[in-house]
C-alpha positions in Angstrom: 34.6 112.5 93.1 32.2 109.4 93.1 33.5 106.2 95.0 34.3 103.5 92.4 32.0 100.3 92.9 33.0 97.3 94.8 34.0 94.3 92.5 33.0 90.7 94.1 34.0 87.7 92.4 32.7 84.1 92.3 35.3 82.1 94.6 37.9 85.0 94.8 38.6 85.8 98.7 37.0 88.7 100.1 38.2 91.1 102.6 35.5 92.8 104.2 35.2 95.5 106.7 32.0 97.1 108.9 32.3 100.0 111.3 30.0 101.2 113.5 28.4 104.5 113.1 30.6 107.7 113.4 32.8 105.0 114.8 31.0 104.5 117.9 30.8 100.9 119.6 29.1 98.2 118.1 29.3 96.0 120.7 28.9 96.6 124.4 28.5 93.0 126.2 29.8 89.4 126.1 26.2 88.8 124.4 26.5 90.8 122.0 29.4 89.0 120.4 27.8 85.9 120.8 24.6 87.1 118.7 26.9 88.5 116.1 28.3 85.2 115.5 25.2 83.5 115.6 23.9 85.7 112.8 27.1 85.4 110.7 27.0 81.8 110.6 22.9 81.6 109.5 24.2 84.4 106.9 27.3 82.0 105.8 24.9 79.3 105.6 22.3 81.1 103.6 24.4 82.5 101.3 26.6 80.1 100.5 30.2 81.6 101.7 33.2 80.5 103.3 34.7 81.9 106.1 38.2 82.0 106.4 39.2 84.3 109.3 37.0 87.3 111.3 37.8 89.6 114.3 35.0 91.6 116.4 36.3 94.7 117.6 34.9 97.3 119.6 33.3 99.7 116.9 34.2 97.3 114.0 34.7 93.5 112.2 36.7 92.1 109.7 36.0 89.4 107.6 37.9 87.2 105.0 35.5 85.4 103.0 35.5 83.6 99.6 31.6 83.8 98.3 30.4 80.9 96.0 28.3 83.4 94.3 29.6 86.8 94.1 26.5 88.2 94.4 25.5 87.1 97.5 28.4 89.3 99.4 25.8 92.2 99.8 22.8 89.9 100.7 25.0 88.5 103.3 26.5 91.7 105.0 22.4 92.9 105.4 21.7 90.0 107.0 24.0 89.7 109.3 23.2 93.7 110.2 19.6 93.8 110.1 19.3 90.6 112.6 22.8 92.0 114.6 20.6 95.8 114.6 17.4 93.9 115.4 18.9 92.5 118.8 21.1 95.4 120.1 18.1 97.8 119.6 15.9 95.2 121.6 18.2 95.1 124.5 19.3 98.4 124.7 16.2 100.1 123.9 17.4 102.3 120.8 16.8 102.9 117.8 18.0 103.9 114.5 21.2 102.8 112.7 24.9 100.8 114.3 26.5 100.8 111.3 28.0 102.8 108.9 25.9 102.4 105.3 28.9 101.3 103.4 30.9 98.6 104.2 34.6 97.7 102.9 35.7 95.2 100.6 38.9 94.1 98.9 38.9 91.6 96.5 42.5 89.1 98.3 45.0 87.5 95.8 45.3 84.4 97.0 49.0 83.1 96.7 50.6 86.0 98.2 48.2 87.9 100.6 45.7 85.1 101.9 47.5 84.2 104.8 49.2 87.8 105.5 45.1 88.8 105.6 44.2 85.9 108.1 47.3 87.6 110.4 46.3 90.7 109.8 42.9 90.3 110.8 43.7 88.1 113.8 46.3 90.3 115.1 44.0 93.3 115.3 43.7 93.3 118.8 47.6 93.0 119.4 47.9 96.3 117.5 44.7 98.0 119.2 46.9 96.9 122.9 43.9 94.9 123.7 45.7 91.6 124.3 49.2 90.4 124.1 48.6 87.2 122.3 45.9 86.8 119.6 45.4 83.6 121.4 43.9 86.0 124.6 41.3 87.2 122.7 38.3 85.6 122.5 36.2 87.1 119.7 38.6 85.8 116.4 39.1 83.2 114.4 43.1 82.7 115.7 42.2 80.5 118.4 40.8 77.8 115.8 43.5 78.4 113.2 46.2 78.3 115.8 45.3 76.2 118.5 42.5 74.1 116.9 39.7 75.1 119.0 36.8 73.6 117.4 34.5 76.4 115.3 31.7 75.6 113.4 31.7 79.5 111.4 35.2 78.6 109.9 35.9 76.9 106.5 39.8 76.4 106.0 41.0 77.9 102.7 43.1 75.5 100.7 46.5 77.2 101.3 46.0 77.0 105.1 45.3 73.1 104.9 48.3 73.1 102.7 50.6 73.8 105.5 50.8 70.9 107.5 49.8 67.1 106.2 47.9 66.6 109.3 45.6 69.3 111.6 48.5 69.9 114.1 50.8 70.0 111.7 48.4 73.0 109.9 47.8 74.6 113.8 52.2 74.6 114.5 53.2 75.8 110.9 50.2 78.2 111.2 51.4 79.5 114.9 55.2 80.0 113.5 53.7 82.7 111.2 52.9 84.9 114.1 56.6 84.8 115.4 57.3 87.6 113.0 55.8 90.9 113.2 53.9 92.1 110.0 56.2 94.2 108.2 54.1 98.2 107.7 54.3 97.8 104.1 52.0 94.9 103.5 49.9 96.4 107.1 49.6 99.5 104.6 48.8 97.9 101.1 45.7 96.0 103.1 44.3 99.0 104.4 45.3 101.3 101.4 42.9 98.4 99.5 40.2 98.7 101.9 40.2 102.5 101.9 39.7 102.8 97.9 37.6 99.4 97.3 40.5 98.0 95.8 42.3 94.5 95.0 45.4 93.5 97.1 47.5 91.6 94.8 50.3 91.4 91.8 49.8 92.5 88.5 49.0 89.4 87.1 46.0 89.0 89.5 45.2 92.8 88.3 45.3 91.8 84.6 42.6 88.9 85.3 40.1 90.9 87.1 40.3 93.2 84.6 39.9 89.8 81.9 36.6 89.1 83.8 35.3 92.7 84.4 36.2 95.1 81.9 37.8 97.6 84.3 41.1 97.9 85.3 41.3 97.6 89.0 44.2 98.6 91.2 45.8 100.2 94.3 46.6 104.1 93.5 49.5 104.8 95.2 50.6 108.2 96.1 53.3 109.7 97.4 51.3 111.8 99.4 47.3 110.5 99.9 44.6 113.5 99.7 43.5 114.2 102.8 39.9 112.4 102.6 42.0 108.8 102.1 44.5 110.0 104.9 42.1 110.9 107.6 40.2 106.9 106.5 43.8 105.5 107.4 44.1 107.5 110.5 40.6 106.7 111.5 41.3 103.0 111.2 44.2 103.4 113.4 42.3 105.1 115.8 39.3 102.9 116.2 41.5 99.7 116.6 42.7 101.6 119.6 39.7 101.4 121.7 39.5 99.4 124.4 37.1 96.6 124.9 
């Protein structure tokens, strides 16, 4: 059965995920991380779209984004991997492809899963047993949303400026969030979204994508996944798990 298309959608937020090929490394030095980020912000810049959280992992990234022009989202994700292939090939001397040829996307309603998405995404490394405090890992957004360590890449979405009236009252309402684990169900309905190119969200935010596309879009829950949609779950799972 064919995939179903990705839906982007002017200045809806954007959850977007990369792997590396066969789910091998994509990174392999401190440098590397540092040219990754230095071609994500010329792509933000270029194309026009805000950046809300990210994490580099090992043999993948995540990205929460909110594109001014829907249409840019795939202009953006090949220039950030053509430039990002361009300079690992150069310095390792290889060749051929880093990434897998399809990325991952899920279209983020806003009111209820924006900020579980920016936890999610910044606690990846907690999960994978890489650190023990988002804030000990270096290669995320958490230590600017949190702490307030200045980052040029990062464009605060209006519900995270909504929770303080001033920037440390955003950075301690903003820490209290992590003081609660992520329960598995909304860990699940993230990644089930991902898996099947789907939107995270309520009905209502259902019924108006479907307003402005024609389609109806949704998760299809099962009581038991086939096994192609399992094995993407327990594949996720297992590449967080990989140590830096």
């Amino acid at each position: 059965m064919p995939r179903r298309p990705r839906v982007h959608l002017d200045g809806v937020p954007l959850h977007l995920v990369q792997r590396g090929h066969n789910r091998g490394a994509c990174f392999f030095d401190e440098q590397d991380y540092h040219a990754y980020l230095g071609s994500l912000g010329d792509a933000l810049q270029r194309e026009q779209c805000a950046l809300h959280a990210y994490v580099l992992m090992t043999n993948h990234i995540h990205l929460l984004v909110t594109p001014r022009d829907a249409g840019a989202i795939p202009r953006f994700i090949m220039a950030i991997g053509r430039r990002y292939v361009q300079h690992i090939n150069h310095t390792y001397g290889r060749t051929g492809t880093l990434w897998d040829s399809r990325y991952r996307s899920s279209l983020v309603e806003e009111d209820t899963y924006l900020l579980l998405c920016q936890r999610y995404i910044e606690l990846n490394p907690v999960r994978a047993g890489m650190a023990d405090d988002p804030a000990a890992y270096r290669w995320s957004s958490y230590r600017a949303n949190a702490p307030g360590e200045p980052n040029a890449l990062l464009s605060p979405h209006p519900l995270y400026l909504a929770l303080g009236q001033d920037k440390a009252g955003r950075e301690e309402a903003y820490r209290a969030l992590f003081r609660t684990a992520l329960d598995d169900e909304p860990i699940g309905e993230l990644r089930m979204a991902l898996n099947q190119n789907q939107p995270v969200g309520n009905a209502r935010f259902y019924e108006e994508i479907e307003a402005m596309t024609g389609q109806r879009r949704e998760l299809r829950q099962r009581g038991r996944p086939r096994k192609a949609e399992a094995a993407e779950v327990v594949g996720e799972s297992a590449q967080q798990e990989l140590p830096l």
